[in-house]
ZALODREN-149609 format. One record per residue: x, y, z of N, C-alpha, C, O in turn. Coordinates in steps of 0.05 Angstrom, whole numbers, plus 5000, padded with zeros to 4 digits. Example, Ala and Ser with C-alpha at 12.3 -4.5 7.8 and 13.67 -1.06 7.14 Angstrom:
<atoms>
@npx:5264 npy:4886 npz:5156 capx:5246 capy:4910 capz:5156 cpx:5264 cpy:4934 cpz:5156 opx:5285 opy:4934 opz:5169
@npx:5257 npy:4955 npz:5142 capx:5273 capy:4979 capz:5143 cpx:5258 cpy:5001 cpz:5157 opx:5268 opy:5023 opz:5161
</atoms>
This chain:
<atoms>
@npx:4950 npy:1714 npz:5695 capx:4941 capy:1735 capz:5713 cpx:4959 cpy:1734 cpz:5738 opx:4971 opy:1714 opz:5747
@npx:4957 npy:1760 npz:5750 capx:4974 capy:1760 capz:5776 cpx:4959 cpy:1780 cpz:5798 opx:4947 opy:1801 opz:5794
@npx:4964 npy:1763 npz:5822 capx:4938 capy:1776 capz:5842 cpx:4964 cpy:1784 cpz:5863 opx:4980 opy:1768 opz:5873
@npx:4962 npy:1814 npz:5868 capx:4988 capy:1824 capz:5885 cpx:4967 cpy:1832 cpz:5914 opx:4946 opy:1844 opz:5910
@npx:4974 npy:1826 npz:5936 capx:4965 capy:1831 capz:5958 cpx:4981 cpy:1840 cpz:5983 opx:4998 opy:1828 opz:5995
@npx:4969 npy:1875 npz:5990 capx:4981 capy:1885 capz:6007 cpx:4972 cpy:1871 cpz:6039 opx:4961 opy:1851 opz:6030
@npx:4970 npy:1869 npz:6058 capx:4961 capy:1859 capz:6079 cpx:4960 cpy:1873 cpz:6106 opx:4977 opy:1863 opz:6120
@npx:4950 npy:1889 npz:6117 capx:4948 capy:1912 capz:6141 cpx:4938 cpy:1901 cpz:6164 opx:4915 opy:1892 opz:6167
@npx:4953 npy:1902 npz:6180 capx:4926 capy:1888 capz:6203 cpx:4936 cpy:1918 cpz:6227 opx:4956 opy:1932 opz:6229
@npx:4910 npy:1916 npz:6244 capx:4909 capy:1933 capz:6266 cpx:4895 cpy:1918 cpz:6283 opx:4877 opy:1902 opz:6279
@npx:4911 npy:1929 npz:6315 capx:4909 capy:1915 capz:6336 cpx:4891 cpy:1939 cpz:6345 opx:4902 opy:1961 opz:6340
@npx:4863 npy:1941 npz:6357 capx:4847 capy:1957 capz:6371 cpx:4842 cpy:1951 cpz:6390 opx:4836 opy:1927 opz:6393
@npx:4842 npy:1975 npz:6422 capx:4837 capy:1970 capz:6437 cpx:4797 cpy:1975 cpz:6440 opx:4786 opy:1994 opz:6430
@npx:4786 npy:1956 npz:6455 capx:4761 capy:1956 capz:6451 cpx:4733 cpy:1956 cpz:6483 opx:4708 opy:1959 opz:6486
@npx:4759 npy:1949 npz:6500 capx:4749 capy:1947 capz:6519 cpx:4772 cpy:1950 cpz:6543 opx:4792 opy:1937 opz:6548
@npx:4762 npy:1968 npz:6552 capx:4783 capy:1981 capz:6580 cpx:4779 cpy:1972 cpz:6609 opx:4756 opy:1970 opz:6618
@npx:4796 npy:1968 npz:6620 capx:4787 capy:1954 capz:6658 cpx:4780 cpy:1988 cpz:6666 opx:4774 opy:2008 opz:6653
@npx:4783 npy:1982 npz:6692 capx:4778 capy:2005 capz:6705 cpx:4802 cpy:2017 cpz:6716 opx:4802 opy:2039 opz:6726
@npx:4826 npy:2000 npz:6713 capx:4853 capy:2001 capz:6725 cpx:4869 cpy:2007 cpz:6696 opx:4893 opy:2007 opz:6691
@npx:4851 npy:2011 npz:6684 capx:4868 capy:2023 capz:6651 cpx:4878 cpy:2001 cpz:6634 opx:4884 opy:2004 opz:6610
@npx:4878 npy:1975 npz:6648 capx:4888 capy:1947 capz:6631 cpx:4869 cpy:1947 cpz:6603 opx:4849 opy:1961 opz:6601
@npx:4877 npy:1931 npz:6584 capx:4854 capy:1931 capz:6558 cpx:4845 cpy:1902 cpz:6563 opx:4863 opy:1885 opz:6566
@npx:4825 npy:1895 npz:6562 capx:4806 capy:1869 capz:6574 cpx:4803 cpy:1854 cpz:6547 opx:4809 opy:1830 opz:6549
@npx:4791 npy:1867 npz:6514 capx:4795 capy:1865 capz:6499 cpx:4797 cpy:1877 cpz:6481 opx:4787 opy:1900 opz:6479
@npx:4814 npy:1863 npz:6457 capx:4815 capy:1877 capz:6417 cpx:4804 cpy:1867 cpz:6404 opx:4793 opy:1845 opz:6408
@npx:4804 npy:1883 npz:6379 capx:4787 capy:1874 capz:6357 cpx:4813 cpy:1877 cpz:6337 opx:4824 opy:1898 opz:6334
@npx:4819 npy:1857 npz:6327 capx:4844 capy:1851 capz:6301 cpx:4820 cpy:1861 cpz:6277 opx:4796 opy:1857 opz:6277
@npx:4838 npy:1877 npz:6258 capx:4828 capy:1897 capz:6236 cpx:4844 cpy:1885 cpz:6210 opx:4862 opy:1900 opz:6202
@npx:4839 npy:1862 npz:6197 capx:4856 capy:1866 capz:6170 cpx:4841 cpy:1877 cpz:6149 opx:4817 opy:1879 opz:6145
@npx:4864 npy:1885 npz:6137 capx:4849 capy:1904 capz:6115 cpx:4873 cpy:1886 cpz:6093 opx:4897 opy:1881 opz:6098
@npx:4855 npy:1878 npz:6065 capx:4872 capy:1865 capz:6048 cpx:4870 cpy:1881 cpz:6021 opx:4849 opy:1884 opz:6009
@npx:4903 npy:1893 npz:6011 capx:4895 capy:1909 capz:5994 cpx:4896 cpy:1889 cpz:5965 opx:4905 opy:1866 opz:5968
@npx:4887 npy:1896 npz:5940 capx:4894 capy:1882 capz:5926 cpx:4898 cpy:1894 cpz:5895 opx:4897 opy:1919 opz:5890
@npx:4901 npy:1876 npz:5878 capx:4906 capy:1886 capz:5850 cpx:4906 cpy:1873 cpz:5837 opx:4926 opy:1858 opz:5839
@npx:4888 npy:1868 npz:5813 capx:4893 capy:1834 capz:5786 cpx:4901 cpy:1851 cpz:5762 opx:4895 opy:1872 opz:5751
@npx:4914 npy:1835 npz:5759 capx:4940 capy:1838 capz:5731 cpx:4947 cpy:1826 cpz:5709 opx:4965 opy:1809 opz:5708
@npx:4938 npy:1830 npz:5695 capx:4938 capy:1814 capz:5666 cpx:4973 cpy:1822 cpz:5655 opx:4987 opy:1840 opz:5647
@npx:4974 npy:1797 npz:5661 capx:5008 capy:1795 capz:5648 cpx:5017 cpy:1790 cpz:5628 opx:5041 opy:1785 opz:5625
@npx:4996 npy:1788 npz:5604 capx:5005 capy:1788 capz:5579 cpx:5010 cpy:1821 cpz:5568 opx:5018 opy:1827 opz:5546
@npx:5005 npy:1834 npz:5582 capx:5008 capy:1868 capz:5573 cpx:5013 cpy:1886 cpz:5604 opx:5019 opy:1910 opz:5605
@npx:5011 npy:1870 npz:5625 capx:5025 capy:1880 capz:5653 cpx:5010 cpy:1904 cpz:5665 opx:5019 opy:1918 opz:5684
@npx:4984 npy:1909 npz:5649 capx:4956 capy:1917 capz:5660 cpx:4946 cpy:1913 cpz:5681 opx:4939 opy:1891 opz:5690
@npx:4944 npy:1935 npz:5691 capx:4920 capy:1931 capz:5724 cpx:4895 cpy:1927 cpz:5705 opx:4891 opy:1939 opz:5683
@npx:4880 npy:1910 npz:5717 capx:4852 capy:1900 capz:5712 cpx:4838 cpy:1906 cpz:5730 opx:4819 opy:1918 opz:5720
@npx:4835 npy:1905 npz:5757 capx:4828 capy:1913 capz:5774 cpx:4836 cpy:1919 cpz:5808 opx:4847 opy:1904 opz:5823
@npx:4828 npy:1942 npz:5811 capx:4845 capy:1947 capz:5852 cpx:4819 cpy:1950 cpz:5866 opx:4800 opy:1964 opz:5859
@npx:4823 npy:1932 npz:5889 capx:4801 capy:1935 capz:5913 cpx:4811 cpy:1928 cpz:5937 opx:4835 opy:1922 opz:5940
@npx:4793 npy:1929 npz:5957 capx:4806 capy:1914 capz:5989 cpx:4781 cpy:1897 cpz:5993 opx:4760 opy:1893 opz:5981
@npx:4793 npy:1889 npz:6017 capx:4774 capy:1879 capz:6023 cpx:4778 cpy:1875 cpz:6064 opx:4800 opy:1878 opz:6075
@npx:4764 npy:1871 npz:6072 capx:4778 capy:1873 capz:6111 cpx:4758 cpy:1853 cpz:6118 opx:4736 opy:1850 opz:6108
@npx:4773 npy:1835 npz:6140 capx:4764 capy:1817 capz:6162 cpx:4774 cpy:1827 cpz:6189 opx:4795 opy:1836 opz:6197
@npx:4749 npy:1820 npz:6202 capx:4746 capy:1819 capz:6232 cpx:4751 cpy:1806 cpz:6250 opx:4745 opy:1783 opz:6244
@npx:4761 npy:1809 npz:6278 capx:4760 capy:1784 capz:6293 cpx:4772 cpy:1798 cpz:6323 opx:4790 opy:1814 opz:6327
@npx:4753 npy:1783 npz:6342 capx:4760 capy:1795 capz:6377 cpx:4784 cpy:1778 cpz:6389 opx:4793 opy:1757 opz:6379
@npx:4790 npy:1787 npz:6406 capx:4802 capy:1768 capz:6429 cpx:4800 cpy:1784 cpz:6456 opx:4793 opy:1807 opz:6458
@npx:4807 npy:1769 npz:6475 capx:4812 capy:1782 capz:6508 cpx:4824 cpy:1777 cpz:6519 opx:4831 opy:1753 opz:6519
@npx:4834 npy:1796 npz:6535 capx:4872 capy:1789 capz:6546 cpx:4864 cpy:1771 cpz:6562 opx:4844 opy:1772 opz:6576
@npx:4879 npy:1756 npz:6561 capx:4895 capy:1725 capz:6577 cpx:4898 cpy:1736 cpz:6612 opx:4894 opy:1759 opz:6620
@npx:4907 npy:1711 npz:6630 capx:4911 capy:1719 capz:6656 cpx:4941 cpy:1719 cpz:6654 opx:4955 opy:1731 opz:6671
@npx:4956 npy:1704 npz:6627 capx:4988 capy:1710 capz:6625 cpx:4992 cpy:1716 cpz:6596 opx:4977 opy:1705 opz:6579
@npx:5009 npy:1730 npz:6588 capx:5029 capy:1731 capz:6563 cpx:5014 cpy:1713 cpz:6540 opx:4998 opy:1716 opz:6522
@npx:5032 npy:1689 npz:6553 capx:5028 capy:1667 capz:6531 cpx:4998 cpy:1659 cpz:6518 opx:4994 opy:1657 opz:6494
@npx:4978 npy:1657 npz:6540 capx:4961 capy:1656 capz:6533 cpx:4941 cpy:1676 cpz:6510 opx:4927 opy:1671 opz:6490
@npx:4950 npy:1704 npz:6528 capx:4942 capy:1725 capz:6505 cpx:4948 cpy:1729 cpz:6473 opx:4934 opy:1739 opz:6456
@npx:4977 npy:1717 npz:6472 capx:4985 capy:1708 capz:6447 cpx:4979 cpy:1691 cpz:6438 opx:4993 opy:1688 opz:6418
@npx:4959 npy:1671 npz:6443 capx:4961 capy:1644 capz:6428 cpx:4930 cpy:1656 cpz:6418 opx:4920 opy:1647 opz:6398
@npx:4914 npy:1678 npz:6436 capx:4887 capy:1686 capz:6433 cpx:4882 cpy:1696 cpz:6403 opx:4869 opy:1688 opz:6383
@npx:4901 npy:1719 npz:6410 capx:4909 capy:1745 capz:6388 cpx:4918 cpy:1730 cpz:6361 opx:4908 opy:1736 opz:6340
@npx:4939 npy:1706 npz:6364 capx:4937 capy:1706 capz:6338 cpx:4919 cpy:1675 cpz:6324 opx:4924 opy:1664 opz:6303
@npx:4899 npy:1670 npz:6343 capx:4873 capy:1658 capz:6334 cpx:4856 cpy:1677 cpz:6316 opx:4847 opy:1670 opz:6294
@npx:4852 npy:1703 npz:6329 capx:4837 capy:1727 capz:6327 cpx:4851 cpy:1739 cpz:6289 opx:4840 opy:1747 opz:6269
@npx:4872 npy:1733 npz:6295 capx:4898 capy:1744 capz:6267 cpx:4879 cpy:1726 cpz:6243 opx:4863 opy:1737 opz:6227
@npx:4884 npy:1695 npz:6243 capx:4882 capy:1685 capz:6236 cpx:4848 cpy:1677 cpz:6226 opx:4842 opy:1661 opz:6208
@npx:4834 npy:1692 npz:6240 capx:4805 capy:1694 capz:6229 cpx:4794 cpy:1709 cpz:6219 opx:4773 opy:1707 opz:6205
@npx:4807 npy:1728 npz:6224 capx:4804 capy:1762 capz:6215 cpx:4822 cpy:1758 cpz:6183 opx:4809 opy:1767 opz:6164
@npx:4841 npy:1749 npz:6178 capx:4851 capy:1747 capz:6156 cpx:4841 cpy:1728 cpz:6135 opx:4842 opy:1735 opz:6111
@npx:4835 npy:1711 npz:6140 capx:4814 capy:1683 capz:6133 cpx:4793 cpy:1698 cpz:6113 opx:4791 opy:1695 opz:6089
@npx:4778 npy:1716 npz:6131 capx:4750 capy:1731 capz:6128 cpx:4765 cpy:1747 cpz:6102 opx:4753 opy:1748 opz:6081
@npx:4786 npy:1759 npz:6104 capx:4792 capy:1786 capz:6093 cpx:4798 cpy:1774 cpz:6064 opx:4790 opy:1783 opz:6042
@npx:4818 npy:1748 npz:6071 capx:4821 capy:1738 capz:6038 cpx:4803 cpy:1727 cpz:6023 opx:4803 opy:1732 opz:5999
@npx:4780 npy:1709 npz:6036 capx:4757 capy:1688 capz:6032 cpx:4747 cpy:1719 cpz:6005 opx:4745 opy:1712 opz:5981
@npx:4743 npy:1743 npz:6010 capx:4727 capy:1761 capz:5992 cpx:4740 cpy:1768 cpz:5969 opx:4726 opy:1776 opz:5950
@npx:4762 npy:1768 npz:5967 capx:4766 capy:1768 capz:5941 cpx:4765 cpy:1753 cpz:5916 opx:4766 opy:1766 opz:5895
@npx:4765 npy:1730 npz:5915 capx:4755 capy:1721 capz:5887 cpx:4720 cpy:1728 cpz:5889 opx:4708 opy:1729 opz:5867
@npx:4708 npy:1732 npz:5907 capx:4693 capy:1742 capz:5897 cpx:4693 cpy:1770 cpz:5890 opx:4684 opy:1773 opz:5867
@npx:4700 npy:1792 npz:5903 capx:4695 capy:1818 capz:5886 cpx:4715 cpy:1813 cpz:5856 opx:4708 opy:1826 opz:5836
@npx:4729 npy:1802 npz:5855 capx:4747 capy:1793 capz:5828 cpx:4717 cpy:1782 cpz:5812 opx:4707 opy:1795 opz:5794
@npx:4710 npy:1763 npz:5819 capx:4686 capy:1744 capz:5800 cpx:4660 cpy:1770 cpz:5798 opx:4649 opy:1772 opz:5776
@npx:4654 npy:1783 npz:5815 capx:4628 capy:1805 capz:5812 cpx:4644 cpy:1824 cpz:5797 opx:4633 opy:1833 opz:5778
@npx:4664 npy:1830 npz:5801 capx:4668 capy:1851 capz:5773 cpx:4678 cpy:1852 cpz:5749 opx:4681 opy:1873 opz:5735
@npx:4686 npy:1822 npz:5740 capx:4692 capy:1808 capz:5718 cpx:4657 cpy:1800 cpz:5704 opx:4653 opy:1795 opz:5680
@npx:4635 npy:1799 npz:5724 capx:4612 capy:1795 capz:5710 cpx:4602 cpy:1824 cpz:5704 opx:4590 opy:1828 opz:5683
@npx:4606 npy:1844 npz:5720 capx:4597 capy:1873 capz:5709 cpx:4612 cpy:1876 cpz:5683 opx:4599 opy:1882 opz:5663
@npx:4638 npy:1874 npz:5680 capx:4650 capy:1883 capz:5658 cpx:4643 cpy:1864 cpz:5624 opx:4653 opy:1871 opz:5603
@npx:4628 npy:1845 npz:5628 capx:4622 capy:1823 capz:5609 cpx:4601 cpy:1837 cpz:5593 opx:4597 opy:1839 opz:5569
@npx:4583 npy:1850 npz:5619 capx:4552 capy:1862 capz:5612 cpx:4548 cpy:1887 cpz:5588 opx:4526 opy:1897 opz:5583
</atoms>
């Protein structure tokens, strides 16, 4: 089998100062996917699946970056952690 994964992330603004600065985001991955039976090169199955995750701007740069891609990294975590399961829940519908 072969598990192909597209990977999308979006940076949202979620919270505005009053001076127009963005205070914080919400990181959006969206994980596309597809399982593939490679003895005949068959899609078996396509789904997504998306993780979440905040952060808030920093008082410098660096800091905001080390936030954001904490935020990357949990949001994507979340987004992959679901696929063997919708893979395993719809390998048990199709058995039924």
């Amino acid at each position: 089998y072969q598990l192909k994964i597209e990977i999308i992330e979006r940076n949202l603004p979620i919270v505005t100062n009053s001076d127009g600065t963005i205070a914080k985001y919400r990181i959006d991955i969206s994980a596309n996917f597809i399982f593939i039976d490679t003895s005949n090169n068959k899609e078996i199955f396509r789904d997504y699946s998306k993780g979440f995750a905040q952060y808030e701007s920093q008082t410098n740069n660096y800091d905001t970056k080390q936030k954001r891609n904490e935020a990357i990294k949990i949001a994507t975590t979340n987004a992959i952690q679901l696929i063997p399961i919708k893979i395993q829940n719809f390998q048990s519908r199709s058995v039924e």
